[in-house]
Chimera marker file (.cmm) of the C-alpha trace (Angstrom):
<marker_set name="trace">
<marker id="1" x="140.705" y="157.218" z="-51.005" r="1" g="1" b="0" radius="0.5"/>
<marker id="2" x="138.574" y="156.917" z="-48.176" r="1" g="1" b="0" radius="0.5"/>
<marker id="3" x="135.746" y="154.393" z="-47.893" r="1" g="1" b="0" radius="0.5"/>
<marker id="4" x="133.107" y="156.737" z="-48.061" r="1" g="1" b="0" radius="0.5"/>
<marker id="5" x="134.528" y="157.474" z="-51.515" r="1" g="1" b="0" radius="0.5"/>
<marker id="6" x="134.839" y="154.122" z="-52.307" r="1" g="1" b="0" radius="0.5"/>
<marker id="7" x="131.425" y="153.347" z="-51.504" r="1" g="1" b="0" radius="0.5"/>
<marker id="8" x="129.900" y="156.097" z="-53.502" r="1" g="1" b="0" radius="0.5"/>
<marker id="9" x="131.988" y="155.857" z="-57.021" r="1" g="1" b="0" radius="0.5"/>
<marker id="10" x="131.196" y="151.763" z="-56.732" r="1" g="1" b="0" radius="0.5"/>
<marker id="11" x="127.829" y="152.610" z="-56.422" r="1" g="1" b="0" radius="0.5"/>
<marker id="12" x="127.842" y="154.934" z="-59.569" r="1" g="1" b="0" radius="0.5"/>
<marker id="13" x="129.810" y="152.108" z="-61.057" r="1" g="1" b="0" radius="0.5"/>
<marker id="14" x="127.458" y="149.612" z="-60.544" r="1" g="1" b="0" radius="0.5"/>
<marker id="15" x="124.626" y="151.829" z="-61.205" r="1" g="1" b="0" radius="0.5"/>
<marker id="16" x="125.939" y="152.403" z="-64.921" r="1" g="1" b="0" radius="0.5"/>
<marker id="17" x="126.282" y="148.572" z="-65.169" r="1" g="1" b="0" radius="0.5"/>
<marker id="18" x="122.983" y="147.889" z="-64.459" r="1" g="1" b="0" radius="0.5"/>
<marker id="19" x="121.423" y="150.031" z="-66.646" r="1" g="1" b="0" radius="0.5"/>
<marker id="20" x="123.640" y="148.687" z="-69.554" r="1" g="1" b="0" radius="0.5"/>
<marker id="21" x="123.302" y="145.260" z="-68.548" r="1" g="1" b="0" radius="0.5"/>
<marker id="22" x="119.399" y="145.408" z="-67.731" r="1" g="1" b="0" radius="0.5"/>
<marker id="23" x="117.575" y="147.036" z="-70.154" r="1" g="1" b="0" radius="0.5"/>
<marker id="24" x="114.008" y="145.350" z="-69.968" r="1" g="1" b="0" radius="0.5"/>
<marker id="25" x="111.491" y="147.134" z="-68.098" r="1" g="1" b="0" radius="0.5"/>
<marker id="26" x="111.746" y="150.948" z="-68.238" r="1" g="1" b="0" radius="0.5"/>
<marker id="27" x="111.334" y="150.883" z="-64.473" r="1" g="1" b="0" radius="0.5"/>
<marker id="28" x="114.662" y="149.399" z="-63.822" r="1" g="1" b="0" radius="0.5"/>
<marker id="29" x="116.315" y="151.639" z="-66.033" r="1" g="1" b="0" radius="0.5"/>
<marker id="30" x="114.213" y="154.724" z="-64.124" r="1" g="1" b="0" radius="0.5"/>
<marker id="31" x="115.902" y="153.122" z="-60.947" r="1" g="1" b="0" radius="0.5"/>
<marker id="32" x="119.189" y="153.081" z="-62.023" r="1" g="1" b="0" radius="0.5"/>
<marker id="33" x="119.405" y="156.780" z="-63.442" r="1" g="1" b="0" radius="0.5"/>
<marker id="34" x="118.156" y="157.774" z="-59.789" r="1" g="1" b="0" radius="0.5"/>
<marker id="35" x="121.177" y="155.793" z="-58.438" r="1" g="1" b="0" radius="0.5"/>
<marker id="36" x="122.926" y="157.344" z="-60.903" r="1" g="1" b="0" radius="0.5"/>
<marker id="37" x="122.128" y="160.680" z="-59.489" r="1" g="1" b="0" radius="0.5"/>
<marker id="38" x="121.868" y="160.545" z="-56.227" r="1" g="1" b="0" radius="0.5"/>
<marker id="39" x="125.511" y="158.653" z="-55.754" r="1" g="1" b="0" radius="0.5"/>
<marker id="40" x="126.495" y="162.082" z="-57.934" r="1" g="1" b="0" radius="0.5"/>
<marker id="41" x="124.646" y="164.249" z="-54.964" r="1" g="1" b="0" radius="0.5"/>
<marker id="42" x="126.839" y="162.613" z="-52.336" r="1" g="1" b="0" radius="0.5"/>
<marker id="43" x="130.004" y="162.607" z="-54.402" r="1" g="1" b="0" radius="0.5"/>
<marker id="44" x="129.439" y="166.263" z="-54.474" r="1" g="1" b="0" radius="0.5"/>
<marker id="45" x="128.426" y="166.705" z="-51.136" r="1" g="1" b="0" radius="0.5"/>
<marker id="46" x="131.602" y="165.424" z="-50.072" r="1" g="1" b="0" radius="0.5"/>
<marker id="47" x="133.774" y="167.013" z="-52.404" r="1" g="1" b="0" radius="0.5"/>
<marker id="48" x="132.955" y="170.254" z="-51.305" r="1" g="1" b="0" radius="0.5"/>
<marker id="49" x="132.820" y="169.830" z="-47.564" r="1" g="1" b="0" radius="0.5"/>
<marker id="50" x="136.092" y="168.490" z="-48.271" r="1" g="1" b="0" radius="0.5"/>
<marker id="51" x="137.366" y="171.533" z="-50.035" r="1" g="1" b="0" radius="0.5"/>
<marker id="52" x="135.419" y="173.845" z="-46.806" r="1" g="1" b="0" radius="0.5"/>
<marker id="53" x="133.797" y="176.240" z="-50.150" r="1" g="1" b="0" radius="0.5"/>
<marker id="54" x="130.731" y="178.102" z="-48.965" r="1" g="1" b="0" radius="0.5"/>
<marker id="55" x="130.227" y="179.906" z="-52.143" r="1" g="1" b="0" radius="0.5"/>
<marker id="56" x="129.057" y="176.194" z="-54.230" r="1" g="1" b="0" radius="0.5"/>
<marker id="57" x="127.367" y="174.925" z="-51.184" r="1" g="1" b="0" radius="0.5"/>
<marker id="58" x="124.137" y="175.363" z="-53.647" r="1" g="1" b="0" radius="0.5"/>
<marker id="59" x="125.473" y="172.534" z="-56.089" r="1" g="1" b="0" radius="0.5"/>
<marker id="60" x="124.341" y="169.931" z="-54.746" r="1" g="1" b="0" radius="0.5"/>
<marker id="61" x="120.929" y="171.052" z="-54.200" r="1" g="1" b="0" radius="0.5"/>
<marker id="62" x="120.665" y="171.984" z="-57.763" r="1" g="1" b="0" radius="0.5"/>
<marker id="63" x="121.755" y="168.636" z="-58.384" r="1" g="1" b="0" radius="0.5"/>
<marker id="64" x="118.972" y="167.129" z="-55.785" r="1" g="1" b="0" radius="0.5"/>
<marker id="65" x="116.016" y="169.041" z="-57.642" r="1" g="1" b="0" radius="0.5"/>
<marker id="66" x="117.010" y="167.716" z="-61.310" r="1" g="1" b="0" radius="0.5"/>
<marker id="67" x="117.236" y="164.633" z="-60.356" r="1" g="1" b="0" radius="0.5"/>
<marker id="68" x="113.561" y="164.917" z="-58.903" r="1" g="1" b="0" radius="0.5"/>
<marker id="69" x="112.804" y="166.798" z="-61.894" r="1" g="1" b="0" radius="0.5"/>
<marker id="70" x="113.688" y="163.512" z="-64.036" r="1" g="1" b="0" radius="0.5"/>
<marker id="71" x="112.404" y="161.289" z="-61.653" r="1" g="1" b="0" radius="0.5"/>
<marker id="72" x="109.221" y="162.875" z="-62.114" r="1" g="1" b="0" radius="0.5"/>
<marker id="73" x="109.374" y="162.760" z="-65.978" r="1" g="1" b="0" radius="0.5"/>
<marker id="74" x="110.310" y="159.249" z="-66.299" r="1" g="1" b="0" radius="0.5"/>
<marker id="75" x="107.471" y="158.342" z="-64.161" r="1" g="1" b="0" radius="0.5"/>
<marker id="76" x="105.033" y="160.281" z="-66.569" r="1" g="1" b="0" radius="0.5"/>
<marker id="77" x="107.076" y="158.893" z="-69.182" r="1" g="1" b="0" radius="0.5"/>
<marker id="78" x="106.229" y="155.494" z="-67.694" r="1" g="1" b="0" radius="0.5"/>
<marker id="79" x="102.492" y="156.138" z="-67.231" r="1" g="1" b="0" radius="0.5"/>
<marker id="80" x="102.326" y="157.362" z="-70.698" r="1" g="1" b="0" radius="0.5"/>
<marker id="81" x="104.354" y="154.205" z="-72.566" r="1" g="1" b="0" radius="0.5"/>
<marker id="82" x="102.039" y="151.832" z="-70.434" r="1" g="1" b="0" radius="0.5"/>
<marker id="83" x="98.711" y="152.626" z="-71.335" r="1" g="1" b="0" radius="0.5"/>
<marker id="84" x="99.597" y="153.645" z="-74.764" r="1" g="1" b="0" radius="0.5"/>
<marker id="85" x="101.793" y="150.437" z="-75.323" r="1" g="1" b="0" radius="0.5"/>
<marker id="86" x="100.277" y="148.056" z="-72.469" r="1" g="1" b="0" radius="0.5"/>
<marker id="87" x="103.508" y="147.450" z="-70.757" r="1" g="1" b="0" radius="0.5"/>
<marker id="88" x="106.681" y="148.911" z="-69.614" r="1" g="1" b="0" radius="0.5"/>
<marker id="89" x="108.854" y="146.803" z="-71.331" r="1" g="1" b="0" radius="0.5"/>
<marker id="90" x="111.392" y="148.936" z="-73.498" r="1" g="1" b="0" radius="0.5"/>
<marker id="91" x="111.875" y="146.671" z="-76.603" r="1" g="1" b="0" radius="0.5"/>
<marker id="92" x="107.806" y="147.005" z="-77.163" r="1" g="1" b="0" radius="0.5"/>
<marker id="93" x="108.601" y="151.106" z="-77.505" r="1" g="1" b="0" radius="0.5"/>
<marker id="94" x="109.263" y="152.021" z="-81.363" r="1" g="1" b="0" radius="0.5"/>
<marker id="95" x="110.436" y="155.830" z="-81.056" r="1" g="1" b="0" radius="0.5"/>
<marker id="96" x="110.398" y="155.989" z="-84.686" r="1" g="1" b="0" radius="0.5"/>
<marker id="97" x="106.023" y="155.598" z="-84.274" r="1" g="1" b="0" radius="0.5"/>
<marker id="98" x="104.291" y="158.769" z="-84.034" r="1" g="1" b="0" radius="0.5"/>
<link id1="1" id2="2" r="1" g="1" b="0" radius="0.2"/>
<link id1="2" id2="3" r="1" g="1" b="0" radius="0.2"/>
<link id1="3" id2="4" r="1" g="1" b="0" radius="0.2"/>
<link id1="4" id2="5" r="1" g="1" b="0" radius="0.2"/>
<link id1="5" id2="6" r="1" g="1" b="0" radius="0.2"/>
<link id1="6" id2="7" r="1" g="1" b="0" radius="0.2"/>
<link id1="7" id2="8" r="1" g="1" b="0" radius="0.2"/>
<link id1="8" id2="9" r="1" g="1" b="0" radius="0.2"/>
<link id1="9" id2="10" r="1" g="1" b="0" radius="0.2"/>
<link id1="10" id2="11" r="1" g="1" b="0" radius="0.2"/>
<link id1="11" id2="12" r="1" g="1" b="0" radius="0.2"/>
<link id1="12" id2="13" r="1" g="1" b="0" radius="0.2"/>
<link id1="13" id2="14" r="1" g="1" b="0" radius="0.2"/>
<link id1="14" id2="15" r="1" g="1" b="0" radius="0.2"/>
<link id1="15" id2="16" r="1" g="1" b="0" radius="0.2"/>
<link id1="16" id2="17" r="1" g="1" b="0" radius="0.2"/>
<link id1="17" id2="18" r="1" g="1" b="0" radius="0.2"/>
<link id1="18" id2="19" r="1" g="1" b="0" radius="0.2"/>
<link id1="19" id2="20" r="1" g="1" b="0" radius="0.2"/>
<link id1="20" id2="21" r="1" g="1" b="0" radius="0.2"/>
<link id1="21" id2="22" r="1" g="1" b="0" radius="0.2"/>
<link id1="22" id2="23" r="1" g="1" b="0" radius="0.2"/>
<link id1="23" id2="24" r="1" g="1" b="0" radius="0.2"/>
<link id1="24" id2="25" r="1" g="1" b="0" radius="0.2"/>
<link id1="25" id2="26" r="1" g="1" b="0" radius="0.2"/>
<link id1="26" id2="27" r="1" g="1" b="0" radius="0.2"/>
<link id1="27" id2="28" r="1" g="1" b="0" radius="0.2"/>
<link id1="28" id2="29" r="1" g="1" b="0" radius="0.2"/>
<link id1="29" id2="30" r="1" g="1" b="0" radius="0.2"/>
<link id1="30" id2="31" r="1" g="1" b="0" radius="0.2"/>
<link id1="31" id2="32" r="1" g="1" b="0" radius="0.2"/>
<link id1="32" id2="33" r="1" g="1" b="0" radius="0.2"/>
<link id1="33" id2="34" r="1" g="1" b="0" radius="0.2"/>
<link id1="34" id2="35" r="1" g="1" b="0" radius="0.2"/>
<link id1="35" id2="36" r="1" g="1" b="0" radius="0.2"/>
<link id1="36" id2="37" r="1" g="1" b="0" radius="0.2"/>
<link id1="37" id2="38" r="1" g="1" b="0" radius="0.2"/>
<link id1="38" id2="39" r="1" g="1" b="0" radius="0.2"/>
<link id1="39" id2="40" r="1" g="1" b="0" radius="0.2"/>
<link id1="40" id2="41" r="1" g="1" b="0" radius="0.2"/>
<link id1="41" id2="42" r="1" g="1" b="0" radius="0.2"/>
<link id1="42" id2="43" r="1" g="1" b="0" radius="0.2"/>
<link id1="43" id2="44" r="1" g="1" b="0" radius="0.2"/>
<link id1="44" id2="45" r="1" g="1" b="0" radius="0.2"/>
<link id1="45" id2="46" r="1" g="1" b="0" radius="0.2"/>
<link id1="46" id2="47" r="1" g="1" b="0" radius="0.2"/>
<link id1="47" id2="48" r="1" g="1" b="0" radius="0.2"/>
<link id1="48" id2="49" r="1" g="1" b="0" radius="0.2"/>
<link id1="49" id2="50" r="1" g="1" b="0" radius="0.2"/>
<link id1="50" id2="51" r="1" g="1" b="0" radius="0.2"/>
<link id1="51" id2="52" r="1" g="1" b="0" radius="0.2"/>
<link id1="52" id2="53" r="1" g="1" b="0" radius="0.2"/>
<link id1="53" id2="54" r="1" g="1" b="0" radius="0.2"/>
<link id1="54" id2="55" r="1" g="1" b="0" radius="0.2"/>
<link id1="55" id2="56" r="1" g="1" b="0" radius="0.2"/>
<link id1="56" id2="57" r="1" g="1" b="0" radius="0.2"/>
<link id1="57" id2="58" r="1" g="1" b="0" radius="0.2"/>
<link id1="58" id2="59" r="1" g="1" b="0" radius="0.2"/>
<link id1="59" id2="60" r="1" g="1" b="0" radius="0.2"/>
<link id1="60" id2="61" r="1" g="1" b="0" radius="0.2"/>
<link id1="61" id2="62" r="1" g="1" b="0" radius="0.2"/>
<link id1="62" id2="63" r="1" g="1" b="0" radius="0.2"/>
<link id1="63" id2="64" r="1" g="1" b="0" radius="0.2"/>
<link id1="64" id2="65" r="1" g="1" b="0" radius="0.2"/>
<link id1="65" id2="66" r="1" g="1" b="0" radius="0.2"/>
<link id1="66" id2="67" r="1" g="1" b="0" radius="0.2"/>
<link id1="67" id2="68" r="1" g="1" b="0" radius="0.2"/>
<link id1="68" id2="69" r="1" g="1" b="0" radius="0.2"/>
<link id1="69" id2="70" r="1" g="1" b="0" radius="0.2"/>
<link id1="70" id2="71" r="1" g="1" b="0" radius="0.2"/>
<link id1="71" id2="72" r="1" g="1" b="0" radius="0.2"/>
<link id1="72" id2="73" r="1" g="1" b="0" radius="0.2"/>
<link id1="73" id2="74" r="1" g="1" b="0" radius="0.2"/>
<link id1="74" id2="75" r="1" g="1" b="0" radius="0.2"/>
<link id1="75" id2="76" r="1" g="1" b="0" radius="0.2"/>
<link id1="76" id2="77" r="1" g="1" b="0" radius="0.2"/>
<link id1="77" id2="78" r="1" g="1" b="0" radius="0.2"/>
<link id1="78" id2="79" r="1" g="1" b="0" radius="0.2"/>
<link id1="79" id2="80" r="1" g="1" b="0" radius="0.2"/>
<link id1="80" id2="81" r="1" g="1" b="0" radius="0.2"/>
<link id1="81" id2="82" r="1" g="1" b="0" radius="0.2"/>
<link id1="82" id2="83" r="1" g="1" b="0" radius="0.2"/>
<link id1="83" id2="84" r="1" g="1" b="0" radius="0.2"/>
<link id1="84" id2="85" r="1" g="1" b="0" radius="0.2"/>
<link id1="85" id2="86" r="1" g="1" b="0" radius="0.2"/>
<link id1="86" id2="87" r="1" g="1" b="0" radius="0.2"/>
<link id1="87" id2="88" r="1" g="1" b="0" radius="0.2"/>
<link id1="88" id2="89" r="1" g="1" b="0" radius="0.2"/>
<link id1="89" id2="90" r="1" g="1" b="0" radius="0.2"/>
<link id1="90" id2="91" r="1" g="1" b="0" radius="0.2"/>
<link id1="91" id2="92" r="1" g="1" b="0" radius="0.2"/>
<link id1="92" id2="93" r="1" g="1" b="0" radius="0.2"/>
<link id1="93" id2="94" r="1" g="1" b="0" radius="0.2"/>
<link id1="94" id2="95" r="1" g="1" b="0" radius="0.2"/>
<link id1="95" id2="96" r="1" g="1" b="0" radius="0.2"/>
<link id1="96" id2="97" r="1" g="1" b="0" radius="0.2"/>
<link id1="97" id2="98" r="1" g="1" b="0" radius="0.2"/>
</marker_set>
């Protein structure tokens, strides 16, 4: 395992802890999921320039533009719970309120 691999799966790693170890503002968890993704975008990366395939090269770019694609709706997600609810913090959201 190289350190460049190291680096990236310890930074999913400690991505997932901190979004199951701190869960009180929505913006932290919004942070973490990004992490989340983008350590998976250089994972991939390296996989396949590792593996020389020029017919996948478009996976991680897929990758890339869903993880702006839920950036963007947990930011609207964020606007939305804070002027409806007044804050951002997660335990004053009640999903079963219509």
């Amino acid at each position: 395992m190289t350190p460049l691999h190291f680096i990236s799966s310890s930074a999913f790693i400690i991505s997932i802890m901190g979004l199951s170890f701190n869960r009180a503002h929505m913006i932290s968890t919004l942070i973490c999921l990004e992490s989340m993704m983008l350590s998976l975008f250089i994972m991939t990366s390296m996989w396949l320039s590792q593996q020389q395939m020029s017919s996948f090269t478009i996976a991680p770019m897929l990758l890339l533009a869903f993880s702006a694609c839920e950036a963007a709706m947990g930011l609207s997600l964020l606007v939305a719970s804070s002027r409806t609810h007044g804050s951002n913090q997660l335990k004053n959201l009640n999903l079963l309120q219509c």
